[in-house]
Wavefront OBJ file of the C-alpha trace (Angstrom):
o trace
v 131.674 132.501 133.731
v 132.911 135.478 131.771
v 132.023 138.954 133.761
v 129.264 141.228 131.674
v 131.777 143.798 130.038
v 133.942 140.699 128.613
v 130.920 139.337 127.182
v 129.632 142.864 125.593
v 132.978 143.282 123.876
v 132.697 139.582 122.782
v 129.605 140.252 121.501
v 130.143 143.817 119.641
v 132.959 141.196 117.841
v 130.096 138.753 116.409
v 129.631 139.749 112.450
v 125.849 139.884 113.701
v 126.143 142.695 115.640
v 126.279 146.646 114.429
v 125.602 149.585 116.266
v 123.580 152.009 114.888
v 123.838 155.391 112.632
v 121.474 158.342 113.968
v 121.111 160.722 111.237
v 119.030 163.976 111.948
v 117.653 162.042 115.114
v 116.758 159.006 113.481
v 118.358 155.645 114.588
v 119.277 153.505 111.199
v 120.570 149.558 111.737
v 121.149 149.327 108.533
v 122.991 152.621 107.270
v 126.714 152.611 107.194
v 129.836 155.090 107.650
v 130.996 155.785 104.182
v 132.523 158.308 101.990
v 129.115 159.230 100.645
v 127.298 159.360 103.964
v 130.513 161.714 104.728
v 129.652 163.804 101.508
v 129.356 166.909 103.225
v 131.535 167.127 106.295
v 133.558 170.261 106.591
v 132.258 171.136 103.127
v 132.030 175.170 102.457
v 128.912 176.376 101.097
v 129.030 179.580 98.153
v 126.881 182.383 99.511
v 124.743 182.011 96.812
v 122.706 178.936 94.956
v 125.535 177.671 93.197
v 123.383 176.317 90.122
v 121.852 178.272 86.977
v 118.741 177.780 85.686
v 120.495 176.278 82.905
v 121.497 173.679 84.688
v 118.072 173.037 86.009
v 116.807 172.682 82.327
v 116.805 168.975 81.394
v 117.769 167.674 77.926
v 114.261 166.889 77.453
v 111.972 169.746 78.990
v 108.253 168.931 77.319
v 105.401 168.375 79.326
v 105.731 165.846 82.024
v 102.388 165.751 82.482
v 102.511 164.229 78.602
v 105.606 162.155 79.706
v 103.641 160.137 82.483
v 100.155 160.178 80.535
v 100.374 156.680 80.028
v 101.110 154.108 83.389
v 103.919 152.441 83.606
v 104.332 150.542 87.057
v 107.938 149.776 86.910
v 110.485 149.650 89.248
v 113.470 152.582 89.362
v 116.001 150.558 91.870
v 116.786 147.046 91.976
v 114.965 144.896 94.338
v 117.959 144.950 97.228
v 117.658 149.069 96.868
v 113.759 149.009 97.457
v 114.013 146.739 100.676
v 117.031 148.780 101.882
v 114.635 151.942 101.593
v 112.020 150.016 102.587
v 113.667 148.936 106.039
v 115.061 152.924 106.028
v 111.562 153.964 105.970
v 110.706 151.665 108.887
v 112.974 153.721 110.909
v 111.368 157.184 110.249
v 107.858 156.992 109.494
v 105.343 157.582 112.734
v 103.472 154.225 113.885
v 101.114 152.682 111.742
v 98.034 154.178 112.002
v 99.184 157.559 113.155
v 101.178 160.767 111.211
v 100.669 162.447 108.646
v 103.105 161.614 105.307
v 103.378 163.353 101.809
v 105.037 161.217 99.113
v 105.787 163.481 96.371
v 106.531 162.186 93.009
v 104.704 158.985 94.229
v 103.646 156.194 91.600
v 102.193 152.910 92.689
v 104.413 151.966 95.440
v 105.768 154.461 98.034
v 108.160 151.825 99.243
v 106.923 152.135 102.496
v 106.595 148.949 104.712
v 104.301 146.438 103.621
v 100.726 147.550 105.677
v 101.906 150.562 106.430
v 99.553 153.282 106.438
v 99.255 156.551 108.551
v 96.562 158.816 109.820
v 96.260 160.682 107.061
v 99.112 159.654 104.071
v 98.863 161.618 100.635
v 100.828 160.101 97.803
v 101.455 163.020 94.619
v 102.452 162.299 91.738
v 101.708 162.699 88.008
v 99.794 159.489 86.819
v 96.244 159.167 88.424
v 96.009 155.125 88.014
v 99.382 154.523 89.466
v 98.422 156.871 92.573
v 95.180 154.771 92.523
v 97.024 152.001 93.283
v 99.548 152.667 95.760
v 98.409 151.181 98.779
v 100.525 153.396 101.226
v 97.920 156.268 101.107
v 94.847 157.825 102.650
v 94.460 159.674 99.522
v 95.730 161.062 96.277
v 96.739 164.055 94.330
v 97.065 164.640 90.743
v 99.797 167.604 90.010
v 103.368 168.716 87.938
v 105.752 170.235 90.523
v 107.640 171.262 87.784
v 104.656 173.508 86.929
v 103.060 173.889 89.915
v 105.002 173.718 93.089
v 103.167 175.325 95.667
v 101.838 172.463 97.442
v 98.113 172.603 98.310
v 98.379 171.615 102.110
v 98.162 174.022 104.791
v 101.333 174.865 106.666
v 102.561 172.635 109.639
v 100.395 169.460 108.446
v 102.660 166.692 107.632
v 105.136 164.876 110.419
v 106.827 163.314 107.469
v 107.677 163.764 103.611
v 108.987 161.513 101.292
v 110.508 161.498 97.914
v 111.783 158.521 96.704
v 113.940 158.555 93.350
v 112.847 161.548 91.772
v 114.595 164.482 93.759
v 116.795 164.619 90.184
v 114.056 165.387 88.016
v 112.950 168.691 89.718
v 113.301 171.795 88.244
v 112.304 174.499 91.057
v 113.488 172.417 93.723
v 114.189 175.510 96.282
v 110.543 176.128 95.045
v 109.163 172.742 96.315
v 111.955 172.521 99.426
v 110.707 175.906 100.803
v 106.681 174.557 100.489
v 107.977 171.540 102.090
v 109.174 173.046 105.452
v 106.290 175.410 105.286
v 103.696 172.169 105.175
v 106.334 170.349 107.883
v 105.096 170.221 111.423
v 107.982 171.512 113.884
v 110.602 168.690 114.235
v 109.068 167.092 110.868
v 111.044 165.108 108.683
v 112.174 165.441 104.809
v 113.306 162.494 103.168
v 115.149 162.389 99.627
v 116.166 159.190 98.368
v 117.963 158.279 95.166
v 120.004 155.673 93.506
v 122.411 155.717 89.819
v 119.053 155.166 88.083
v 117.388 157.391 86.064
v 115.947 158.608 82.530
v 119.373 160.473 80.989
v 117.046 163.262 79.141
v 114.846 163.798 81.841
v 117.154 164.442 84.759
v 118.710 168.324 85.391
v 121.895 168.396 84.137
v 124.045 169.147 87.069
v 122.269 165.484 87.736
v 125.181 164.377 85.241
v 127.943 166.813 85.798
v 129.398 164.385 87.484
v 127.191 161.530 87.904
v 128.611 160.671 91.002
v 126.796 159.808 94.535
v 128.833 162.434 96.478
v 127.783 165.091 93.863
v 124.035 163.833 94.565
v 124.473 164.179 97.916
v 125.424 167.932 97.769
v 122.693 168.640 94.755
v 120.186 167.607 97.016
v 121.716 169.513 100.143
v 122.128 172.328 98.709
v 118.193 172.309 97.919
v 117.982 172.284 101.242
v 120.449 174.922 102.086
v 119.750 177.706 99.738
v 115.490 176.562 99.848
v 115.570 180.428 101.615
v 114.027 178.819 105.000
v 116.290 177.569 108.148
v 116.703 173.462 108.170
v 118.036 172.361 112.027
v 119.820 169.956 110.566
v 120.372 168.043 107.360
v 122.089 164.789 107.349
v 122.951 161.879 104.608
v 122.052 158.558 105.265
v 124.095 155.837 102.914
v 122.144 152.359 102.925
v 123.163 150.732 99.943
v 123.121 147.078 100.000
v 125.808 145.046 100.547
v 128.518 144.140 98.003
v 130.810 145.873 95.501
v 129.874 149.123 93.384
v 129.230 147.494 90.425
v 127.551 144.716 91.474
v 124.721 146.636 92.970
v 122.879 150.167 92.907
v 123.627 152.454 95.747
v 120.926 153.853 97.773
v 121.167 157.225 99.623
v 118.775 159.505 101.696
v 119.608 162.801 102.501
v 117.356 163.901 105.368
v 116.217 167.343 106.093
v 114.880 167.870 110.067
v 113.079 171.277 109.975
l 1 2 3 4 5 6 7 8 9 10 11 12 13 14 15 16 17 18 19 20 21 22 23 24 25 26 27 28 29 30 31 32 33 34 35 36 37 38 39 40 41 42 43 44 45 46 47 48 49 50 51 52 53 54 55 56 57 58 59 60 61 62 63 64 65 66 67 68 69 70 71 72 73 74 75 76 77 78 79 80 81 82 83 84 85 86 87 88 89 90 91 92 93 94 95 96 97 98 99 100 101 102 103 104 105 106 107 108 109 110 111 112 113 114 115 116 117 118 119 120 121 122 123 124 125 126 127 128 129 130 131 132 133 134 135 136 137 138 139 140 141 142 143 144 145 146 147 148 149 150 151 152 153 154 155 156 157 158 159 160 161 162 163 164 165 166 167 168 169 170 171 172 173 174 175 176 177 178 179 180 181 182 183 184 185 186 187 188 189 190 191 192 193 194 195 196 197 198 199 200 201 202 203 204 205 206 207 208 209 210 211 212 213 214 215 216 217 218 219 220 221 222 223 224 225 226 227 228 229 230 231 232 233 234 235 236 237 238 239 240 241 242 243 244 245 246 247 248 249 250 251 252 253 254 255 256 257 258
């Protein structure tokens, strides 16, 4: 018989078996040690917002509102990115049944788990049939963030909030990143997800400058640094599918814990 520590190193040798990443106090199976997911060790933050309003000015800056009239209920991620945020959501979100989420920028899917649906889950976005249709929420709200982003919740009401690939269209993001820790619960969660997709003219341009994952990662940190309101801890979380760059889309989270 082999004695029980022989066997647990045996076993941590199987392919099968990974341990865990905890990001910002949430256990992920599936994320991985990376150089993204290591985007912003040791980095050194300017004293100031580093970015101009100039670079928060996409090519295209006409009414989104106008942009999204129409439905379109299409995908922005390949199917392997969807079920890796999918199974990334899993981890975070409170029980089913229970919580309170915020989806901002939602359309028809969330991408949260198939049945999922909390206490009270708003999805926001800018199309009223696609928010119809998403079936991750309790209820809906029409509104621009890019026009409007003081968000119409009182503060402390959400446990979690979610924004899944469209962090790189926002154009007051410490706007929207400040209202989102004010409408947090203590200990809440803030969830940013993004991918290499995207509409070229619609994105900010420091989106582009480079298009890279690592500068993504400290874009969307730095929303949370500079938002003018004190984060605990904020935390990347790299769950890309497997195989080559190239051969699939990456997915990232970068995780706010207020």
């Amino acid at each position: 018989m082999f004695s029980k520590p022989f066997f647990l190193i045996l076993l941590a040798s199987l392919p099968f078996y990974t341990n865990s990443l905890t990001i910002c106090g949430v256990s992920v199976p599936h994320a991985k040690s990376s150089p993204i997911s290591r985007s912003l060790d040791g980095i050194d933050w300017d004293l100031d917002f580093p970015y101009t309003s100039a670079g928060l000015t996409p090519e295209w800056s006409g009414n989104d509102g106008a942009f999204y009239t129409l439905p379109k209920f299409v995908h922005h991620a390949g199917p392997e990115c969807r079920a890796s945020l999918t199974e990334f959501y899993s981890c975070c979100l409170p029980e089913k049944g229970t919580g309170a989420t915020l989806d901002l920028c939602s359309s028809f899917t969330s991408h949260y788990p198939e049945g999922w649906k909390g206490s009270y889950s708003v999805a926001l976005g800018l199309n009223p049939l696609e928010l119809l249709f998403n079936p991750s929420k309790t209820s809906f709200k029409v509104q621009n963030l890019n026009e409007n982003p003081t968000l119409p919740y009182p503060p402390s009401t959400f446990d979690v909030i979610t924004n899944s690939l469209s962090v790189d269209y926002l154009t007051s993001p410490l706007k929207i990143f400040n209202e989102m820790h004010r409408v947090l619960k203590p200990n809440g969660l803030a969830c940013m997800a993004f991918t290499n997709r995207c509409f070229p003219t619609k994105v900010v341009p420091i989106w582009k400058a480079p298009f890279t994952e690592e500068n993504h990662v400290k874009i969307v940190a730095s929303y949370f640094k500079y938002c003018g309101e004190e984060w605990s801890e904020v935390g990347v979380v790299d769950v890309s599918p497997k195989g080559w760059v190239g051969e699939r889309d990456p997915m990232i989270v970068v995780v706010g814990r207020k």
